[in-house]
C-alpha positions as CSV (number, residue, x, y, z in Angstrom):
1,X,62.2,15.3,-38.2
2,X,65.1,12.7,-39.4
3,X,64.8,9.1,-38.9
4,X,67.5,9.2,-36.4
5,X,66.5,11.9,-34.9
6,X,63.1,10.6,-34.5
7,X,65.0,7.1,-33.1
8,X,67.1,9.5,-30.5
9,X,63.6,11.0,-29.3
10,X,61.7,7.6,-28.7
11,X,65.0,5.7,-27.3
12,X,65.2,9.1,-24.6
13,X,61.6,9.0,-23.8
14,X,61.3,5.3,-23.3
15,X,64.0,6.1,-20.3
16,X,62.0,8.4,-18.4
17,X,59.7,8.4,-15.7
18,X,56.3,9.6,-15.7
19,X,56.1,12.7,-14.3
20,X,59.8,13.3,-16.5
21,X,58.0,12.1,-19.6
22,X,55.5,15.2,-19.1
23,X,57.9,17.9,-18.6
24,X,59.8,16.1,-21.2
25,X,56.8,16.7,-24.0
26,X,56.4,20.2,-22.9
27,X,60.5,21.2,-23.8
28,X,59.6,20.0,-27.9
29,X,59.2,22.6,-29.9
30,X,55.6,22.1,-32.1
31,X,57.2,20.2,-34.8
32,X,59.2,17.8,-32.7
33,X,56.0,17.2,-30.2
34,X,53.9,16.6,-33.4
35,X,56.4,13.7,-34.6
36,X,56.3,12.3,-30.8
37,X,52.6,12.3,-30.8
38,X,52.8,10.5,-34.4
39,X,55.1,8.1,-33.6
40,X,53.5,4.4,-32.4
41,X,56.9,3.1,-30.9
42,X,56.6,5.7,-28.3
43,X,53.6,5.0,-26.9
44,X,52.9,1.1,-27.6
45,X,53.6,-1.3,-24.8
46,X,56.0,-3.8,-26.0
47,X,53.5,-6.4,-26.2
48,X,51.9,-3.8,-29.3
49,X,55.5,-4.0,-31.1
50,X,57.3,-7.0,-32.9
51,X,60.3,-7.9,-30.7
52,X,61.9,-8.7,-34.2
53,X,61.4,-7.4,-38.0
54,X,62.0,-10.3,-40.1
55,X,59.2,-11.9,-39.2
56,X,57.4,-14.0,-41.7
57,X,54.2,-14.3,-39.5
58,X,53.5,-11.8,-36.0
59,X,50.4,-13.5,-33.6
60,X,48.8,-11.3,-31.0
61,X,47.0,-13.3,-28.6
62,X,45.1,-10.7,-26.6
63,X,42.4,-10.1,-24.0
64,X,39.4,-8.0,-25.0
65,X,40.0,-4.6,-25.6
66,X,43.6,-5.5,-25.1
67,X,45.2,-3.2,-27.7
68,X,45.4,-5.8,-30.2
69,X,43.6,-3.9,-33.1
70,X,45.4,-1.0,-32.4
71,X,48.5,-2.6,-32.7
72,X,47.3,-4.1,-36.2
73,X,46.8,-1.4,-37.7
74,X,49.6,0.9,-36.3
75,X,51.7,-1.6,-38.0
76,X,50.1,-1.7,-41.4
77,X,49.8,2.2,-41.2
78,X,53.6,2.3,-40.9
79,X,54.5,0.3,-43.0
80,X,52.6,2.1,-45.7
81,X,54.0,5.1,-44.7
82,X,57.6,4.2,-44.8
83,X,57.2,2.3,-48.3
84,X,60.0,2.8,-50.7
85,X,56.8,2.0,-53.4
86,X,53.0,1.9,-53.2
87,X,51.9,-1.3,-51.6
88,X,49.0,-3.8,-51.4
89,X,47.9,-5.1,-48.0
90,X,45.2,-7.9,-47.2
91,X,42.8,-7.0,-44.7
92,X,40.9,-9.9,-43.5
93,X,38.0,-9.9,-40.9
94,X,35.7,-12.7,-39.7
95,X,32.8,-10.7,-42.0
96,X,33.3,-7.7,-44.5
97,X,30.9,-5.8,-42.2
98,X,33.4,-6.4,-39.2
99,X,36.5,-6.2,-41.4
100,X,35.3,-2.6,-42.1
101,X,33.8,-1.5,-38.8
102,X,36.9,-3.1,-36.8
103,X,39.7,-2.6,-39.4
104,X,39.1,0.2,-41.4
105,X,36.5,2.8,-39.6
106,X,36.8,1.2,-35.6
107,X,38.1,3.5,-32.9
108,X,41.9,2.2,-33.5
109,X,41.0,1.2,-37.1
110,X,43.4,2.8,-40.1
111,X,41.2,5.6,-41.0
112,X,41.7,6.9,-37.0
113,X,45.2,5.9,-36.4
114,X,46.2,7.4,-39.5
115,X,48.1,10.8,-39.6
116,X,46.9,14.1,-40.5
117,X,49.6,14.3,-43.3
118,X,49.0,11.1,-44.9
119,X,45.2,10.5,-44.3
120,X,43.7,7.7,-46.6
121,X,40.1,7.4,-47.9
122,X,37.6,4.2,-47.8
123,X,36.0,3.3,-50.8
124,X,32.9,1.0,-49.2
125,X,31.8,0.3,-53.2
126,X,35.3,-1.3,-53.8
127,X,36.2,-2.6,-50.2
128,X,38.9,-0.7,-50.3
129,X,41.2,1.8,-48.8
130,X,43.9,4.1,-50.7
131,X,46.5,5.9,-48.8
132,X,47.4,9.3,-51.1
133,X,50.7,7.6,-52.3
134,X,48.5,5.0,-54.2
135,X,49.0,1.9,-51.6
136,X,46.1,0.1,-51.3
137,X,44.0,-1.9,-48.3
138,X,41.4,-4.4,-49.8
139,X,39.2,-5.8,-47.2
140,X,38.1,-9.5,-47.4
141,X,35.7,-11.8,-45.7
142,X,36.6,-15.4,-43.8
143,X,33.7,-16.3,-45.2
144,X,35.1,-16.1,-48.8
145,X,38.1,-17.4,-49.2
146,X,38.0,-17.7,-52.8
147,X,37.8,-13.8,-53.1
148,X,41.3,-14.3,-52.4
149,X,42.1,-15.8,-55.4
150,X,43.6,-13.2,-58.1
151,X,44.6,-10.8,-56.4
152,X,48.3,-10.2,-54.8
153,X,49.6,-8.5,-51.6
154,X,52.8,-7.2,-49.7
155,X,51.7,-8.1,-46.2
156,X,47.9,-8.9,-44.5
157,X,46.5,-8.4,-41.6
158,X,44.0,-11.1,-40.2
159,X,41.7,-10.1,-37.5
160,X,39.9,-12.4,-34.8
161,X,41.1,-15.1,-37.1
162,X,39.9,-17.7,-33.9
163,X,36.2,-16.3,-35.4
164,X,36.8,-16.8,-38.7
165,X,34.5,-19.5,-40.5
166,X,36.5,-20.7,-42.8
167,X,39.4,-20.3,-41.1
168,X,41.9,-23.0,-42.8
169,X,40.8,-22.5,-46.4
170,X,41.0,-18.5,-45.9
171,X,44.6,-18.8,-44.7
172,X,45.7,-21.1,-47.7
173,X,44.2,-18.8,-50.0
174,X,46.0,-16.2,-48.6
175,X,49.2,-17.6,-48.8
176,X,49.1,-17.9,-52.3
177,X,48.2,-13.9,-52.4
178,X,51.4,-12.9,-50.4
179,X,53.7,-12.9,-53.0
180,X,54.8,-9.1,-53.7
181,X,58.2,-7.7,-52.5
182,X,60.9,-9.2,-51.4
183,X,59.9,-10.2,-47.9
184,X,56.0,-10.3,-47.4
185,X,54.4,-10.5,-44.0
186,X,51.4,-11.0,-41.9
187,X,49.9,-9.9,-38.8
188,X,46.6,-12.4,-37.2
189,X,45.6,-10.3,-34.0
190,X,42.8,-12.8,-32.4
191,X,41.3,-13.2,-28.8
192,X,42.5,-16.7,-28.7
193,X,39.8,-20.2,-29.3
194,X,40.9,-23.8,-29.4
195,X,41.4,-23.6,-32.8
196,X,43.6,-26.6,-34.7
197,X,44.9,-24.2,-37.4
198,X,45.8,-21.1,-35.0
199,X,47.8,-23.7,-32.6
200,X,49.9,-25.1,-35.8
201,X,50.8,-21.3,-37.1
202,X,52.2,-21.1,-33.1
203,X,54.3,-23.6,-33.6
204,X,55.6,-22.7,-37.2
205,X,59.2,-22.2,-37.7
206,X,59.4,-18.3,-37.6
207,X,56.6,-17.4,-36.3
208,X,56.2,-14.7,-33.5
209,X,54.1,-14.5,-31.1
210,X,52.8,-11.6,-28.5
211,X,50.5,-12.1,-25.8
212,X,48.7,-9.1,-24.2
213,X,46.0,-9.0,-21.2
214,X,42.9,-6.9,-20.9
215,X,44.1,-5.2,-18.2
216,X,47.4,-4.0,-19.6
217,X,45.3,-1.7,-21.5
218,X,43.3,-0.6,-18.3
219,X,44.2,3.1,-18.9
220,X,42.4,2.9,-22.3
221,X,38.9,0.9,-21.0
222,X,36.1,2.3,-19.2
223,X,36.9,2.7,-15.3
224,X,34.6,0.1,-14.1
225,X,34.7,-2.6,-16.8
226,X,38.0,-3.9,-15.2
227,X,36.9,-4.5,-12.0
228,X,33.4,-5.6,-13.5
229,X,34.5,-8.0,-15.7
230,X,37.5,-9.3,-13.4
231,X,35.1,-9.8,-11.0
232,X,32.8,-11.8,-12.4
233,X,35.2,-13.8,-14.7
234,X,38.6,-13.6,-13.7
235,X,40.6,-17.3,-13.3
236,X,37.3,-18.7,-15.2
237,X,37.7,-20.6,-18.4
238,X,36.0,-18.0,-20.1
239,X,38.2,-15.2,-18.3
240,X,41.6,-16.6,-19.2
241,X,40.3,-17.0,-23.0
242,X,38.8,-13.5,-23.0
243,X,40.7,-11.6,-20.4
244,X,44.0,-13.2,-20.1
245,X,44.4,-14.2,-23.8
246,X,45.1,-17.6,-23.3
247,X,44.6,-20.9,-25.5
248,X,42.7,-23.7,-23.1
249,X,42.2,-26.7,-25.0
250,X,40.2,-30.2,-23.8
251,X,41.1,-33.2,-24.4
252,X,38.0,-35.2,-25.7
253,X,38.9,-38.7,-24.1
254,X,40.0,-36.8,-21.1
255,X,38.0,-37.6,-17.7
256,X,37.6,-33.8,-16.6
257,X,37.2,-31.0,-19.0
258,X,36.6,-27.7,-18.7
259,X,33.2,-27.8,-19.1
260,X,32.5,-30.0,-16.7
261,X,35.0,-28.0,-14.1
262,X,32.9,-25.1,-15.3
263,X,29.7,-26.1,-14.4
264,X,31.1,-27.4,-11.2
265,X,31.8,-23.6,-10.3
266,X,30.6,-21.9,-6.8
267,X,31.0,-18.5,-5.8
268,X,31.2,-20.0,-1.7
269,X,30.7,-23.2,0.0
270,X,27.8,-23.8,2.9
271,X,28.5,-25.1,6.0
272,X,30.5,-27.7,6.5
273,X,29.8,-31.2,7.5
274,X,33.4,-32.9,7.4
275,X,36.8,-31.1,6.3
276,X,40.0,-32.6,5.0
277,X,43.5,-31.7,4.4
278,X,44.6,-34.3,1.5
279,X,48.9,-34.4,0.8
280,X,50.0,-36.2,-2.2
281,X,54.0,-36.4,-0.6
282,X,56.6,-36.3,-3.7
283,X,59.1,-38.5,-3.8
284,X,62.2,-36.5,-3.1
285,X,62.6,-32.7,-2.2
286,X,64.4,-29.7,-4.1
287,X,64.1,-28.5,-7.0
288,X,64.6,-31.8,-9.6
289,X,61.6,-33.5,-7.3
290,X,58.2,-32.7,-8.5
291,X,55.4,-30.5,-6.0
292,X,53.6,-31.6,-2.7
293,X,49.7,-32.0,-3.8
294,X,48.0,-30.0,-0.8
295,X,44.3,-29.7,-1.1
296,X,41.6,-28.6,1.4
297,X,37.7,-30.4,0.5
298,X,34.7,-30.4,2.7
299,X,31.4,-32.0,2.6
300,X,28.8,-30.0,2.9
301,X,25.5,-30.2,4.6
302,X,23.7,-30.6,1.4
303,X,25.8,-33.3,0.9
304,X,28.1,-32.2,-1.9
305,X,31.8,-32.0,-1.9
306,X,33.2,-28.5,-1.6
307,X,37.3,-27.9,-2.9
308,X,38.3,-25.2,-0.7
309,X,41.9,-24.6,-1.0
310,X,45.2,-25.5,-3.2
311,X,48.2,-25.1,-1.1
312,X,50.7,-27.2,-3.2
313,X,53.9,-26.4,-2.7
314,X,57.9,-27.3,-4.2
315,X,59.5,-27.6,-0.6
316,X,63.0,-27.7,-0.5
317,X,62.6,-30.3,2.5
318,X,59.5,-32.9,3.8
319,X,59.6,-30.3,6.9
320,X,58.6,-27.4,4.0
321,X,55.3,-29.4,3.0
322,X,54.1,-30.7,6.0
323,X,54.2,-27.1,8.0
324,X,52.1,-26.2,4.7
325,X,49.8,-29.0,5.0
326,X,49.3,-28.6,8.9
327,X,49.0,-25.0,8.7
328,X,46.7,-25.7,6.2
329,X,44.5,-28.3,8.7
330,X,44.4,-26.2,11.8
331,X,43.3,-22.9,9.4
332,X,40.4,-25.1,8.5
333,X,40.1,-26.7,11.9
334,X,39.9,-30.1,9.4
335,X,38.9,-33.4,10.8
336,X,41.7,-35.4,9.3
337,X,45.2,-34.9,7.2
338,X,44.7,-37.4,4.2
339,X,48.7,-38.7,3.2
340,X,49.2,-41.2,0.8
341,X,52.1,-43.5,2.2
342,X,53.5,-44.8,-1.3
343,X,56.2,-42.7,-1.1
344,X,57.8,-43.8,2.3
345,X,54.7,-44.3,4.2
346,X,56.3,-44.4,7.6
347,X,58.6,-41.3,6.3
348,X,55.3,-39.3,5.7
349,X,53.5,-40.0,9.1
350,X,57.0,-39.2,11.1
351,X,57.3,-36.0,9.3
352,X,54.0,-34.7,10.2
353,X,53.7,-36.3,13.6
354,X,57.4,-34.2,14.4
355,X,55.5,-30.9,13.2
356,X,52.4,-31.7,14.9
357,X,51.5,-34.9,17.2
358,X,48.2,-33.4,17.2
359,X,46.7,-33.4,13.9
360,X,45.2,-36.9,13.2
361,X,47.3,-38.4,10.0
362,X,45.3,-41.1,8.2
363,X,47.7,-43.3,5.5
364,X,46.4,-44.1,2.1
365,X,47.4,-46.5,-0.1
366,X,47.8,-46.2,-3.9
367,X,46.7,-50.0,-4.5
368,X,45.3,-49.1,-8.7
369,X,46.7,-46.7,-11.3
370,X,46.1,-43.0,-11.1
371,X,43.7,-43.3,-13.6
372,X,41.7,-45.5,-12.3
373,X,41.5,-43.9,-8.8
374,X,40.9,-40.5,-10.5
375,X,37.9,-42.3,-12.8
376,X,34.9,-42.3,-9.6
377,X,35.8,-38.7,-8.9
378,X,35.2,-38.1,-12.6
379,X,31.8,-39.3,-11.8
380,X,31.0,-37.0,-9.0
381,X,31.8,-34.1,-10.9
382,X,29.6,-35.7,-13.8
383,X,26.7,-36.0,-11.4
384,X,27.4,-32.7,-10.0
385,X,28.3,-33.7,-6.8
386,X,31.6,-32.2,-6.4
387,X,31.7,-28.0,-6.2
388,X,34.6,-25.7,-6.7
389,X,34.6,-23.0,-3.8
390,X,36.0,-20.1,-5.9
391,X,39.0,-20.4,-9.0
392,X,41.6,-22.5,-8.5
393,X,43.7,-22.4,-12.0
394,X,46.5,-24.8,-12.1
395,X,44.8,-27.0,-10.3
396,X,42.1,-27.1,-13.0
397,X,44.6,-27.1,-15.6
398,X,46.1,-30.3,-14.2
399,X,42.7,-32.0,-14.1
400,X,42.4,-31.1,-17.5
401,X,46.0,-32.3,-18.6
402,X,45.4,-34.9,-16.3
403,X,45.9,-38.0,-19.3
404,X,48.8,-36.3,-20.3
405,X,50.6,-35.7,-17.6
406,X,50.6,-39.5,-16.6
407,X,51.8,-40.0,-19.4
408,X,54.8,-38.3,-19.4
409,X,58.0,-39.8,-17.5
410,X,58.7,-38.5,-14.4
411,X,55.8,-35.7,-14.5
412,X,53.2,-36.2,-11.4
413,X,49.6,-34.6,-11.3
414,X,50.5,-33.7,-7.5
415,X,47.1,-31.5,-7.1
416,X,45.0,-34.1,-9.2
417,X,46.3,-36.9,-6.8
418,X,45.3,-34.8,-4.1
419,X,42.3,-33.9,-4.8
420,X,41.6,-37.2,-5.6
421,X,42.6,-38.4,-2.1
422,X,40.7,-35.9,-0.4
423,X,37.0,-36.4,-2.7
424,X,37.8,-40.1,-1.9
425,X,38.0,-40.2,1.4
426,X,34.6,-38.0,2.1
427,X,32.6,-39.6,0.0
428,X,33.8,-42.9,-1.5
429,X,35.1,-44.0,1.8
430,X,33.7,-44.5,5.4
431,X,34.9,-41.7,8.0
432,X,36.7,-42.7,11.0
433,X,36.3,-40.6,13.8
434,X,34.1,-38.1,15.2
435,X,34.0,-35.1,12.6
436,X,33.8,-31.8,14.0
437,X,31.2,-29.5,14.0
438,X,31.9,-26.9,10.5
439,X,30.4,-22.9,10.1
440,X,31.8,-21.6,6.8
């Protein structure tokens, strides 16, 4: 089959349905459903396939068992295959024994994506694999990076390079090996780490970048390991690292990291002792104004603080948060709504009382910066006495940007500030009022 033709096939397939894409497949004659079956661009998701070819450097951030590998060596296999002129590719794995049990004989390794027509053969003596026009694979260890020296390549592929040992004198050795043809190329396909050297190829000029999920692949995992591994790690550190491919970084000087949010984990809060609605009011409202902090916390009978709920919200009007915030309070059948009154103080307890005369509102004023109001919660969470009811992601990820973010002009950590309020007021402040009684 033709180039174009092939091109017309995958662009008409691409445009179908599912049940159309079968009936589709079974119209081919046996040559034409061969080259369909052969052909990557028809069946990758677009996460598998660069979004442009003059690329200098392609990342895939995935989840595990994402299709990253796969992807990897699709793309080395075609290139190989469509080569004007034999060529010599990199292959680089955290280990030689995982370069060639994940890159040349895995499951979605080259030697079982490759084509029945243009099969290569693995020469484990020589760490090597030769395609039958003469192109060569060599494979390589992280934990060499001088083995790099000498020889010279077309493109590489770099797998898990967020494992790799030596990570950032492996990838200068490597650049120094890429120097064949007129444009060479890498791939790095890595469940993403905090690494300093993976977030500065990110940010290179030219650099692309994919970013595929664990579940995306769903139809290619075992049935159960989804909802397994979702279940037991989805929205955890670990789970948007491993799952949701995602880069989570800690600040060292920062007062909450993940770690310490980690370990401050619970799958469900006891009974309650106290509840509190917290709102953290922002200055304006629309679109230009930053969020309304709304967190639910709870002291619980064994005398640690519970977060139960994130309800912040980007109201288009005060009357937009505080239904929020109320609805929030009576769902809890909370003892108190906690408002700071900074921002228009008399503003805040109007708003609320016109929603609901009902709900008791208790004012708070913002008399020290937000660091140094956020500093004692630090410490509760450091002594483990505050909890996390369940996963609540941004909220996390603003505690852990939390330096940042106050940083920057005209950014607010509305949840932080909330949350800050509400840990504050059950524990580092004397309740007013009669609490009432809490079953959770």
């Amino acid at each position: 089959m033709t180039t174009r033709c092939a091109r017309s096939l995958r662009s008409a397939f691409k445009r179908l349905s599912l049940p159309k894409r079968k009936l589709f497949l079974e119209s081919l004659t046996s040559d034409e459903l061969q080259a369909a079956l052969d052909d990557w661009n028809i069946w990758a998701r677009a996460d598998q396939l660069p979004s442009r070819l003059d690329f200098r450097l392609w990342i895939l951030l995935g989840g595990r068992g994402a299709g990253k590998t796969r992807a990897g060596a699709e793309w080395v296999s075609q290139k190989v295959r469509h080569a004007s002129e034999p060529l010599r590719v990199a292959l680089i794995g955290p280990t030689f024994a995982e370069a060639r049990h994940v890159m040349a004989e895995g499951v979605s390794g080259l030697l079982n994506v490759a084509r029945d027509d243009f099969r290569p053969r693995y020469e484990s003596s020589k760490h090597q694999i030769t395609w039958p026009d003469g192109s060569m694979a060599q494979l390589f260890s992280a934990e060499e990076p001088d083995s790099l020296r000498g020889p010279q390549f077309h493109y590489a592929w770099c797998d898990e390079l967020a494992k790799w040992s030596k990570p950032r004198a492996t990838w200068d050795m490597l650049q120094f090996a890429l120097r064949l043809g007129d444009k060479p190329q890498a791939v790095v396909t890595t469940t993403p780490r905090p690494l300093a050297l993976l977030s500065e190829l990110i940010q290179a000029e030219g650099t692309l970048l994919s970013r595929s999920r664990t579940k995306q692949n769903g139809a290619n995992l075992a049935p159960d390991f989804l909802a397994a591994i979702t279940a037991s790690y989805g929205g955890t550190r670990l789970g948007r690292q491993e799952l949701e491919g995602e880069i989570l970084t800690d600040n060292p000087d920062a007062l909450f990291s993940r770690s310490l949010i980690e370990a401050a984990r619970c799958p469900q809060a006891p009974a309650m002792k106290r509840i509190v609605v917290a709102v953290d009011p922002p200055a304006g409202s629309g679109e230009k104004h930053n969020a309304c902090g709304i967190i639910a916390a709870g002291l619980g009978v064994d005398g640690l603080v519970y977060v139960l709920d994130d309800f912040t919200i980007k109201a288009r009007s005060p009357s937009g948060w505080a239904a929020r915030a109320i609805a929030l309070y009576h769902a809890r059948k909370a003892d108190a709504l906690i408002a700071e009154a900074n921002q228009g103080g008399d503003m805040v307890k109007s708003v609320l009382a016109n929603m609901d005369a009902s709900v008791p509102v208790r004012l708070v004023h913002a008399t020290r910066g937000k660091h140094l109001r956020a500093e004692p919660v630090a410490a509760l969470y450091e002594q483990g006495r505050v909890k996390h009811a369940g996963v609540f992601a941004s909220l996390e990820d603003e505690l852990c940007e939390f330096e940042s973010i106050i940083a920057s002009p005209g950014a607010s950590p509305d949840r932080a500030d909330a949350l800050v309020w509400a840990v504050s007021e059950l524990v580092l402040t004397r309740p007013t009022g009669t609490p009432r009684a809490h079953v959770m």
